[in-house]
matplotlib code that plots the C-alpha trace (Angstrom):
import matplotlib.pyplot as plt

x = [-86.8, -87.5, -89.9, -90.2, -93.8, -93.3, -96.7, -97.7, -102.0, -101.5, -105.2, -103.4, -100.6, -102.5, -104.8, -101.8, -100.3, -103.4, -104.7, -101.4, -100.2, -96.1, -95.2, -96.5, -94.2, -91.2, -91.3, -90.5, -90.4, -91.9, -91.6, -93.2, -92.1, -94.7, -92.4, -89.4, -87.2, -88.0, -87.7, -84.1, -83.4, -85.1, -83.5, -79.8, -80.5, -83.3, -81.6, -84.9, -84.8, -87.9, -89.2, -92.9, -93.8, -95.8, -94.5, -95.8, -94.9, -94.2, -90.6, -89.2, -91.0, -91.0, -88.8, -85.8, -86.1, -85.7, -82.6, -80.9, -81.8, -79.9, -76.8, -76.4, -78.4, -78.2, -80.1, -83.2, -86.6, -88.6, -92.2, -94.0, -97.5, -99.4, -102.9, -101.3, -101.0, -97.9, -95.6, -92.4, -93.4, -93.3, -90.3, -88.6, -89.7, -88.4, -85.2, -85.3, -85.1, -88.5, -90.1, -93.1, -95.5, -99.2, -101.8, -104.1, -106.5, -104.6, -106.0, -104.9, -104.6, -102.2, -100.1, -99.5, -98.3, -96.0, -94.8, -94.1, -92.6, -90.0, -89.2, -88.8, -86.1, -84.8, -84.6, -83.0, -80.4, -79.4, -79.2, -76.7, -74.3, -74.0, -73.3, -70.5, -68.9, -69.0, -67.7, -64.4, -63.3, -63.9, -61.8, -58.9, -58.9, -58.9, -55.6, -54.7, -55.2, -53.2, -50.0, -49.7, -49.6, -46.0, -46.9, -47.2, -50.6, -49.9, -53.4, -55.5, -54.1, -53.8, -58.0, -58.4, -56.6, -58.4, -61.5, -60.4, -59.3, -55.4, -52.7, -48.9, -45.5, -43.9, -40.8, -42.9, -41.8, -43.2, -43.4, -46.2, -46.6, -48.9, -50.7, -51.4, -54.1, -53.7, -57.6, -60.4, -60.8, -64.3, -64.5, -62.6, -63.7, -63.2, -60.2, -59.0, -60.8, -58.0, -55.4, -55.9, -56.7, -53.4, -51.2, -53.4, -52.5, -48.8, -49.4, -49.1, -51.6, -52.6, -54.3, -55.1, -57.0, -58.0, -55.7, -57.7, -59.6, -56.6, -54.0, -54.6, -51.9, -51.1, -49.6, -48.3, -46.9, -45.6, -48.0, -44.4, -42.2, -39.2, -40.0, -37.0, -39.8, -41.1, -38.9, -39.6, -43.5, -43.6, -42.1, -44.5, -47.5, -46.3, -46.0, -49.4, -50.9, -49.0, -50.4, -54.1, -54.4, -55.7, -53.0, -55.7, -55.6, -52.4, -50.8, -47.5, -46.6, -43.7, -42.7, -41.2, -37.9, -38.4, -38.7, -39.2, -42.1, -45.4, -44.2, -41.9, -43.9, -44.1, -40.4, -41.4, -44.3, -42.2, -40.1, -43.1, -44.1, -40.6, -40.4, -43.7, -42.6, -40.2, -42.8, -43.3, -40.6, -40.7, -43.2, -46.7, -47.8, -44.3, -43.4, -40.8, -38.5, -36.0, -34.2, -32.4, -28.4, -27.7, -30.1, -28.4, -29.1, -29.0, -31.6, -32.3, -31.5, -32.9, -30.9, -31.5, -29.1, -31.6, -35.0, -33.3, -32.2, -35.6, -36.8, -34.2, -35.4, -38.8, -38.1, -35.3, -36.0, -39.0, -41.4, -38.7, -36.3, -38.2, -39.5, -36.4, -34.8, -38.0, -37.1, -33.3, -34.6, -37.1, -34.6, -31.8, -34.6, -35.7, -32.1, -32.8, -35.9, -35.4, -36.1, -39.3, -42.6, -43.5, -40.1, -40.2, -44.0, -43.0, -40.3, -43.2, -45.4, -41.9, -41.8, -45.1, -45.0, -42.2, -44.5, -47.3, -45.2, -44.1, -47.8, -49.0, -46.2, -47.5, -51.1, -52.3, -55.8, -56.0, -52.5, -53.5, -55.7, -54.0, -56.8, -54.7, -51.8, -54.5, -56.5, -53.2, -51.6, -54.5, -54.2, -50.2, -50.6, -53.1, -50.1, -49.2, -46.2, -43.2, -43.9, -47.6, -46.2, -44.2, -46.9, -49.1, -46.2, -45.5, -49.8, -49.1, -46.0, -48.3, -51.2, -48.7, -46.6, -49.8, -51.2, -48.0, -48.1, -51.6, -51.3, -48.3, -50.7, -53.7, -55.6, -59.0, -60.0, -56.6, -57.7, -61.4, -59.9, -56.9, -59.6, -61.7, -58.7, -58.1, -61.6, -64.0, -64.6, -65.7, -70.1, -70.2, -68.1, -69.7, -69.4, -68.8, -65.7, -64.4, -64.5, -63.5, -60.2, -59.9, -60.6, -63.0, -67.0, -69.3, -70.5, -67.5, -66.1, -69.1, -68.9, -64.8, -65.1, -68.3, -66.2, -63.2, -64.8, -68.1, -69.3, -70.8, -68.6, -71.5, -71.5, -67.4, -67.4, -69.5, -67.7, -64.6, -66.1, -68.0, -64.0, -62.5, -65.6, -64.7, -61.1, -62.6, -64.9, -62.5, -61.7, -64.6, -63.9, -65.3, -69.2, -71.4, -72.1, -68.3, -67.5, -70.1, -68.7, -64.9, -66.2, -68.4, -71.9, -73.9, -76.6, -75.8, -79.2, -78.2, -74.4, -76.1, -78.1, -75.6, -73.2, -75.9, -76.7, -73.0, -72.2, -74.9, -74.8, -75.8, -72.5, -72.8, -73.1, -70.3, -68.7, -70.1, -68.0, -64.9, -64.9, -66.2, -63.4]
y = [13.7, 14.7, 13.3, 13.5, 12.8, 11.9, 11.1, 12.7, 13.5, 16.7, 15.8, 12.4, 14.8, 17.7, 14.7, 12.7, 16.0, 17.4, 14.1, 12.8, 14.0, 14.1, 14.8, 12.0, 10.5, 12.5, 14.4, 17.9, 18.7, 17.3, 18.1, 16.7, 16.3, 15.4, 12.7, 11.2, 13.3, 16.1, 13.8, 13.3, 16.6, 18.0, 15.3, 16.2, 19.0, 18.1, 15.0, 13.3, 10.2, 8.7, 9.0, 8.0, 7.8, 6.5, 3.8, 4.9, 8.3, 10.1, 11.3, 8.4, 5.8, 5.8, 2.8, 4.4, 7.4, 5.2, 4.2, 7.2, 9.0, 5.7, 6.3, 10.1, 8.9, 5.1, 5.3, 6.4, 4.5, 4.1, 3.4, 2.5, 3.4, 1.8, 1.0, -1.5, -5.1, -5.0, -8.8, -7.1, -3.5, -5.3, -7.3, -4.0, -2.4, -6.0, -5.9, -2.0, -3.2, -0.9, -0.7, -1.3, -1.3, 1.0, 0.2, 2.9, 4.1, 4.9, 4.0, 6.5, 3.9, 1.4, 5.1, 5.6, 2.2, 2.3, 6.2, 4.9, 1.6, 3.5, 6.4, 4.0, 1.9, 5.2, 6.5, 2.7, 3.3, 7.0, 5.2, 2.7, 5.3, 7.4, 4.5, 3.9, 7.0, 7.5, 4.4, 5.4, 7.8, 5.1, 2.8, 5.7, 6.5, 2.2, 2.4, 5.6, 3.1, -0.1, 2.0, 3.1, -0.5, -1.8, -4.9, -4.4, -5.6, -6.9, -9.0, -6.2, -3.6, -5.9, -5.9, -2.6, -0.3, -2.1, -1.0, 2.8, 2.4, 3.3, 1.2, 1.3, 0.5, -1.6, 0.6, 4.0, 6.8, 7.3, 9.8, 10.4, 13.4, 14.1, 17.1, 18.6, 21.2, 23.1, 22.8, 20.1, 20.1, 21.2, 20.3, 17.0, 15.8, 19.2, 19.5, 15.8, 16.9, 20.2, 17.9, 15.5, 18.4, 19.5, 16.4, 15.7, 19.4, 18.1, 15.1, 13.1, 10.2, 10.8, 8.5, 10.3, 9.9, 11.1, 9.9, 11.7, 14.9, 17.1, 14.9, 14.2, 11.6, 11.8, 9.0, 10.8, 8.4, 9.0, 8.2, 6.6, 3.6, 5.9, 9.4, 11.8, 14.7, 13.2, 15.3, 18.8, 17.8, 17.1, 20.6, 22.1, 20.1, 21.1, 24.7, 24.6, 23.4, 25.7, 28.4, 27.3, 26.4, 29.3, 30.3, 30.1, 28.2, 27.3, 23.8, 22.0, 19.5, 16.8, 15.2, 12.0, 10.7, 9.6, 5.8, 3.7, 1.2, 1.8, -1.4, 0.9, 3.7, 3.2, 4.1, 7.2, 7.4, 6.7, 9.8, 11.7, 10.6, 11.6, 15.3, 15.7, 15.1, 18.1, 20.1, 22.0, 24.0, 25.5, 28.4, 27.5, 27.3, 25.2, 22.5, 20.2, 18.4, 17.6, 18.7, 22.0, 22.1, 24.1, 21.7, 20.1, 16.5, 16.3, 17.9, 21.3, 21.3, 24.3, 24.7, 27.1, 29.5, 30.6, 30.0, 32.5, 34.9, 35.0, 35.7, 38.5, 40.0, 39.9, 41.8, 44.5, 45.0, 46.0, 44.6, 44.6, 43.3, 40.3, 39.6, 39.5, 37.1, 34.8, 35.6, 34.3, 31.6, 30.4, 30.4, 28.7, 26.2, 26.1, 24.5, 21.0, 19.6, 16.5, 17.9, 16.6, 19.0, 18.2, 18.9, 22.0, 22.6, 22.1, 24.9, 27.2, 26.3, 26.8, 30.3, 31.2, 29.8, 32.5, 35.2, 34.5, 34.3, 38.2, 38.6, 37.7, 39.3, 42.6, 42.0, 41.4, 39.8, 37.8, 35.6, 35.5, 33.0, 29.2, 28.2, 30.4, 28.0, 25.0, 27.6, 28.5, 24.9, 23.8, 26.2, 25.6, 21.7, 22.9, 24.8, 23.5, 25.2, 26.9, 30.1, 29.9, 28.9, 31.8, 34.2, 32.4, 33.6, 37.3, 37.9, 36.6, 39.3, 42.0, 41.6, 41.7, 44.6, 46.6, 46.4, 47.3, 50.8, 51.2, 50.7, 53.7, 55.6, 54.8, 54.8, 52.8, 53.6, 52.0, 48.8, 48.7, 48.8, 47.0, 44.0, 44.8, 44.8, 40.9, 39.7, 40.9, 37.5, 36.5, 36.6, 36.4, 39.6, 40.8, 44.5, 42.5, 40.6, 43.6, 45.7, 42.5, 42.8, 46.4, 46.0, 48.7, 48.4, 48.5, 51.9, 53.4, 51.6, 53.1, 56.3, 56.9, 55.5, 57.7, 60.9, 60.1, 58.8, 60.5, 56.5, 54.0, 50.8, 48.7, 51.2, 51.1, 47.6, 47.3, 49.9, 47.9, 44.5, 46.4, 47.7, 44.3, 42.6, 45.1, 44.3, 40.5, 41.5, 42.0, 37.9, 37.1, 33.1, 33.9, 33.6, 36.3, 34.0, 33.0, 36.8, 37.1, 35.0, 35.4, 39.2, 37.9, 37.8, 34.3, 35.8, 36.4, 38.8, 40.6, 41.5, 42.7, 44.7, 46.4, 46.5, 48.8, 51.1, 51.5, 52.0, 52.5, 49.6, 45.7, 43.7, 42.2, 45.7, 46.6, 43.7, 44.5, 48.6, 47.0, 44.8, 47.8, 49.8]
z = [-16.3, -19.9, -22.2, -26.1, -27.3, -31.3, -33.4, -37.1, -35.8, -33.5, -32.1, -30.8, -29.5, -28.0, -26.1, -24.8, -23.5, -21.7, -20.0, -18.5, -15.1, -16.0, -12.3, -10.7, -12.8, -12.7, -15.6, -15.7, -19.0, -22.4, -26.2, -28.9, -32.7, -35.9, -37.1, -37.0, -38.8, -36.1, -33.4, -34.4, -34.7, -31.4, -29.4, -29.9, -28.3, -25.7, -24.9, -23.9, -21.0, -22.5, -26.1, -26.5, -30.1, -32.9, -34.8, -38.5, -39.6, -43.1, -43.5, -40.9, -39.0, -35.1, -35.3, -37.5, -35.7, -32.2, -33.6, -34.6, -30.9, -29.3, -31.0, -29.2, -26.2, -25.5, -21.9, -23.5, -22.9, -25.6, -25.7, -29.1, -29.7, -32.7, -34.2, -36.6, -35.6, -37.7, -36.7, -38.9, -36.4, -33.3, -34.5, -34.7, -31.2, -29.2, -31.0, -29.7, -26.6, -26.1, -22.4, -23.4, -26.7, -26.3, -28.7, -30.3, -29.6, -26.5, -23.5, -20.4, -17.5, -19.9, -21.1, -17.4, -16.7, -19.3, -18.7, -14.7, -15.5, -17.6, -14.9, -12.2, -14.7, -15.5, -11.7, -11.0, -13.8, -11.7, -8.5, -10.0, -11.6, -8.5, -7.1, -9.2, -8.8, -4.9, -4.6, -6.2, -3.3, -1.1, -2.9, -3.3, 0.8, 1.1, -1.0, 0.8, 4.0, 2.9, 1.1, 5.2, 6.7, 7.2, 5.6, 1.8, 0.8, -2.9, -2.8, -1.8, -4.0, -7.0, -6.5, -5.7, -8.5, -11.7, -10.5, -10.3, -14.0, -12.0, -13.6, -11.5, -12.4, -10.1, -9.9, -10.0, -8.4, -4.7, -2.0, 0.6, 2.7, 6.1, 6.4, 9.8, 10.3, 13.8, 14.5, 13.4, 9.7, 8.9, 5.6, 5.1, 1.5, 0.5, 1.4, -0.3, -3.8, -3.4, -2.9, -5.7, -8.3, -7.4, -7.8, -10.9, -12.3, -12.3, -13.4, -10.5, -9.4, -5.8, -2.9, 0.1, 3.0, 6.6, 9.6, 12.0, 12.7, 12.3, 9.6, 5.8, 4.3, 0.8, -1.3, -4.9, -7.4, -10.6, -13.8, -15.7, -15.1, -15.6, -14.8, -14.3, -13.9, -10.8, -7.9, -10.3, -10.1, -6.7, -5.7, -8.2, -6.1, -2.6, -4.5, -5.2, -2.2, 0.0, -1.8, -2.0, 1.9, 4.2, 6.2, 9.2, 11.8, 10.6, 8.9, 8.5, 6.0, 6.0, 2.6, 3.3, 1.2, -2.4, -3.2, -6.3, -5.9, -4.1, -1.9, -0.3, 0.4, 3.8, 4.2, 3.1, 5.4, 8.2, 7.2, 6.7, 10.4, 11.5, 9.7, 11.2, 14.8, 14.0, 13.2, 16.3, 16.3, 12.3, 12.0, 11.2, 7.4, 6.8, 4.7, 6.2, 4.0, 5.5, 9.4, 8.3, 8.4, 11.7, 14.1, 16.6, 16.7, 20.6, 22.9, 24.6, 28.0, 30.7, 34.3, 36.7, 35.7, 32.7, 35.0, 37.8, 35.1, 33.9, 37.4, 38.2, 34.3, 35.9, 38.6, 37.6, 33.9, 31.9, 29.7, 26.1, 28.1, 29.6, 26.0, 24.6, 26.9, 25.9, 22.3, 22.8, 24.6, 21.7, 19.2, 20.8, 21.2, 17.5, 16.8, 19.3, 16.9, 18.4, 21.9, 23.3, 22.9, 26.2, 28.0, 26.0, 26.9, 30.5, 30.4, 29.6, 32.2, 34.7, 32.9, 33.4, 37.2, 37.7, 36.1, 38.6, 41.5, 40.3, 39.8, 43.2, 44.7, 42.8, 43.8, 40.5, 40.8, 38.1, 38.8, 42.6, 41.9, 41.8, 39.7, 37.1, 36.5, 35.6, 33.0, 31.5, 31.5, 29.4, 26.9, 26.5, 26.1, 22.9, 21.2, 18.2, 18.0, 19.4, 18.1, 19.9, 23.3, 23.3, 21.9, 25.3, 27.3, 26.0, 26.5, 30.0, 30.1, 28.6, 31.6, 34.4, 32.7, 31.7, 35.5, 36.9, 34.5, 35.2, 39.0, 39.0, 37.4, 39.3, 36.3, 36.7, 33.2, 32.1, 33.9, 33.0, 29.0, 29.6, 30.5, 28.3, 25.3, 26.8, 27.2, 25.0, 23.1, 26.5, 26.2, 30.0, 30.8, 33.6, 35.8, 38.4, 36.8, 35.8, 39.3, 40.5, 38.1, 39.1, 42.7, 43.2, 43.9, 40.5, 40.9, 41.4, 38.8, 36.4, 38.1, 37.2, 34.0, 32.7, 34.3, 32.4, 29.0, 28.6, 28.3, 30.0, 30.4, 27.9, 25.5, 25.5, 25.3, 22.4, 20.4, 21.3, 19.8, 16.8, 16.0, 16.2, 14.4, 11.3, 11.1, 10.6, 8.3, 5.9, 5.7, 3.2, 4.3, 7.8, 8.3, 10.2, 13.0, 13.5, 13.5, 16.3, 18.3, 18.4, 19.2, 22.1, 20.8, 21.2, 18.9, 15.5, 15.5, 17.7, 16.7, 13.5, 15.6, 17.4, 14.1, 12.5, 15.4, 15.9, 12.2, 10.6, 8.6, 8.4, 8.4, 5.2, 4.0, 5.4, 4.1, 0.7, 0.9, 2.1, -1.3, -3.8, -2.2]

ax = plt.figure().add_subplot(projection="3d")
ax.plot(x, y, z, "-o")
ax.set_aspect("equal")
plt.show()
């Protein structure tokens, strides 16, 4: 808080000022003025919370002085301080509206009564603002809320938008939109504020709220009875948006259909809803408007003729053959959006099924193991798209593919990196898991490797994760720690510690180069 000390004797200034304790008040800074005049003038600029001054001055009194700060700062407390008993003074200070009056000579107990008795109205006066204005976002995601019911809720709302200040036409353009974020959302009022900037950029009134962890709803509404800019604004908002929004982990956004009257917003809700469902099979960072022209409107349907060609690809053809039979089969799904995600999900796990059956058949380790199908079955059921189930597939391709190459060549360094290349992020990689992948004992394993390399396995592995930790360096949105540990290090000390004796440098040095380059 800041205090303006006002009185014409410096003595009676310079004793106030050095026998008052201002922070057990509050006060963190104080000015003083020697009459009223310079009271006015330091105030416009200081901007004082409380002004403690004398009542009779030269130039202008205490109590014209009082009146002139109120008019540029109308929440300040005043205090009065006189040696007069003066009825026509006192008159003044009540109809001031002053905290409190001090009579000189000035007593240091009854000053600090007065000085606290004004810092706790003025700390009461704070408390009641902010208040006020956190309240409002509660009352917007409440609207956000109701606009989603089936059951328009006229009563509510009618209460509700006065006391935002928000006035709506009845036949105001509508639309809402749902927002679907491929991971938690860290940062969800953040991520609201961006919204509503945006629709309020374009002139658009916004409502929007949090369905869950990973959807946002958005109600935008036009500001106009008759708007004919509404559809042009809207495009210019989703425009926006979709530029703003980090591209990782990945969203999707339906727009429902346009309608006139927020008490049919929920039809476009329920479109929003529907586009959504669609969502799984459009590429991720995708706005969904509407189902594009060459979808089929029935749904995808996979026989055995395209599981055993898979199988036979599998087993005759190489590794861009077998991927590009997935690829054909992904986009002849991509034209059924109304096929179920789970039906789809389960022709994936059928797919992979086949590729461990190759796998075990090849001795491959790894898909040997029928704890393997539950491991990758809950990975595929946390896909959020298409286009991830079939990346989940293609890495399952590239292990059995890669083993088969390495195993002609009976290359154990091939195998110790080609594990290494999969499971770095992994902080419990182990010697032993990695002879285990290899089949060979651990110190023949180090042996071969240190022959072939002229390094240790550790020393590789670090090297490897040091290499990948400075590609991710270069995304200035990631943190140190979260670097550390999609790299495989638990300890964000110690990743920095290996980082410099690798490089040479901390990471956020490193970081620091990449930008000045």
């Amino acid at each position: 808080m800041k205090l303006l000390l006002v009185d014409d004797e410096q003595l009676i200034r310079k004793g106030i000022l050095m026998k008052t304790d201002w922070q057990q008040y509050g006060i963190d800074e104080v000015m003083q003025a020697d009459d009223g005049r310079d009271a006015v003038r330091i105030a416009e600029l200081f901007r004082p919370d409380i002004l403690l001054t004398d009542i009779r001055m030269p130039r202008m009194d205490g109590i014209e002085a009082a009146r002139c700060i109120r008019m540029f700062c109308p929440k300040v407390c005043i205090i009065f301080m006189s040696g007069f008993s003066d009825k026509e003074y006192l008159k003044a200070a009540i109809s001031m509206q002053a905290v409190d009056y001090v009579e000189k000579p000035i007593h240091p107990d009854e000053l600090g009564k007065a000085i606290l008795n004004a810092s706790s109205m003025i700390k009461k006066d704070r408390q009641t603002d902010m208040g006020e204005e956190e309240s409002i976002p509660l009352i917007k995601r409440e609207i956000a809320a109701l606009l989603c019911s089936p059951h328009y809720q006229a009563d509510k709302l009618a209460r509700l938008f006065p006391l935002i200040g928000s006035q709506l036409w009845d036949s105001s353009s509508c639309m809402s939109s749902i927002l679907k974020w491929h991971h938690p959302i860290e940062q969800p009022e953040s991520l609201l504020h961006k919204l509503e900037s945006a629709a309020q950029t374009v002139g658009l009134i916004c409502f929007n709220m949090m369905k869950d962890d990973f959807h946002v709803v958005i109600h935008l509404i036009s500001r106009f009875e008759k708007d004919d800019s509404f559809e042009d604004n809207v495009h210019r908002w989703v425009r926006d948006v979709s530029h703003c929004l980090p591209k990782h982990p990945g969203f999707h956004m339906a727009v429902g259909q346009q309608v006139h009257g927020i008490d049919q917003l929920y039809t476009s809700y329920l479109s929003a809803v529907i586009h959504l469902q669609r969502s799984f099979y459009e590429p991720s960072n995708t706005i969904i408007w509407k189902m594009s022209d060459h979808s089929y409107t029935d749904a995808f349907f996979f026989d055995d003729k395209r599981a055993g060609a898979f199988a036979l690809s599998l087993q005759q053809d190489g590794a861009t053959q077998a991927k590009n039979w997935l690829a054909d089969l992904m986009n002849d799904i991509r034209k059924y959006p109304n096929t179920s995600v789970s039906y789809t999900k389960g022709i994936y796990l059928q797919l992979y099924q086949t590729v461990q059956q190759v796998g075990k058949e090849s001795g491959i380790p790894s898909l040997k193991q029928e704890a393997s199908v539950i491991k990758y079955a809950e990975r595929l059921y946390a896909c959020q798209t298409l286009d991830d189930l079939a990346q989940l597939l293609n890495d399952e391709l590239d292990v059995l593919f890669d083993y088969l190459e390495a195993r002609k060549g009976n290359s154990i360094i091939r195998y110790v990196t080609l594990y290494i290349e999969r499971n770095y992020p992994n902080r419990q990689l182990s010697l032993n898991e990695i002879s285990e992948f290899v089949g060979v004992t651990v110190p023949h394993l180090c042996f071969v490797f240190k022959e072939g390399t002229g390094m240790t396995i550790k020393h590789f592995l670090s090297e490897y994760r040091i290499d990948r930790a400075k590609e991710l360096l270069i995304n200035r949105e990631l943190k140190l720690f979260d670097i550390a540990l999609q790299v495989g290090y638990g300890d964000g000390e110690y990743f920095s510690k290996i980082f410099k004796k690798i490089t040479g440098l901390q990471p956020s040095e490193y970081r620091k180069r990449l930008a000045d380059v």
